[in-house]
C-alpha positions as CSV (number, residue, x, y, z in Angstrom):
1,X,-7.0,40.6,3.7
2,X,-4.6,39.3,6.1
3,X,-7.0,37.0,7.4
4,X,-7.6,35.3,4.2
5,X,-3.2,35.1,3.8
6,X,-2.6,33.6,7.1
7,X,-5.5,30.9,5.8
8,X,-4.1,30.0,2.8
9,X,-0.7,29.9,4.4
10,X,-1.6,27.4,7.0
11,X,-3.2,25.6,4.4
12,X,-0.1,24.9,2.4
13,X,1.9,24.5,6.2
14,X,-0.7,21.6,6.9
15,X,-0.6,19.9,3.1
16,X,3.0,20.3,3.7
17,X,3.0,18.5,7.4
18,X,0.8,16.0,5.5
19,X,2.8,15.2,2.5
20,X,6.0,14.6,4.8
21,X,4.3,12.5,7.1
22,X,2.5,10.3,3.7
23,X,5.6,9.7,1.3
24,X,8.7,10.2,4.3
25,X,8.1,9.3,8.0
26,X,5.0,6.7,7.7
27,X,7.1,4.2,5.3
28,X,10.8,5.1,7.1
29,X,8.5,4.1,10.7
30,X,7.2,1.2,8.9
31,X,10.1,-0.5,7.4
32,X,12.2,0.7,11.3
33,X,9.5,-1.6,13.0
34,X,9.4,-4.2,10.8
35,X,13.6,-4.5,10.6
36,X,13.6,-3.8,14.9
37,X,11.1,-6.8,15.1
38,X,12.9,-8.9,12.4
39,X,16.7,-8.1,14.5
40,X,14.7,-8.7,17.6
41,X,13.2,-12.3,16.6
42,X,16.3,-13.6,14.7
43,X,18.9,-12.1,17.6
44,X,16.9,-14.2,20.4
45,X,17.1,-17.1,18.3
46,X,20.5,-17.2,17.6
47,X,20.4,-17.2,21.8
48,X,18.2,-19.4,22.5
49,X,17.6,-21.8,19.6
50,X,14.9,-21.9,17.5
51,X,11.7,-22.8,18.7
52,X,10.5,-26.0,19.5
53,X,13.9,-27.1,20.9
């Protein structure tokens, strides 16, 4: 019976793991990378010019 507990248990841990990594971390990791290479691109440009001159 304890076997079939500890189952259903890391079931719920791994829909858990799975919803936090779905609605939280994946978007947040997305919009980070996006805004880092946005900074990144618009930073070196206000150094070196923009391109083409």
């Amino acid at each position: 019976m304890s076997d079939v507990n500890n189952n259903t248990e890391q079931k719920k841990d791994e829909l858990n793991t799975f919803l936090f990594l779905t609605i939280f971390l994946a978007p947040f990791l997305a919009v980070a990378i996006v805004g880092v290479l946005g900074f990144s691109i618009w930073f070196s440009q206000l150094i070196m010019g923009p391109p083409g001159v």
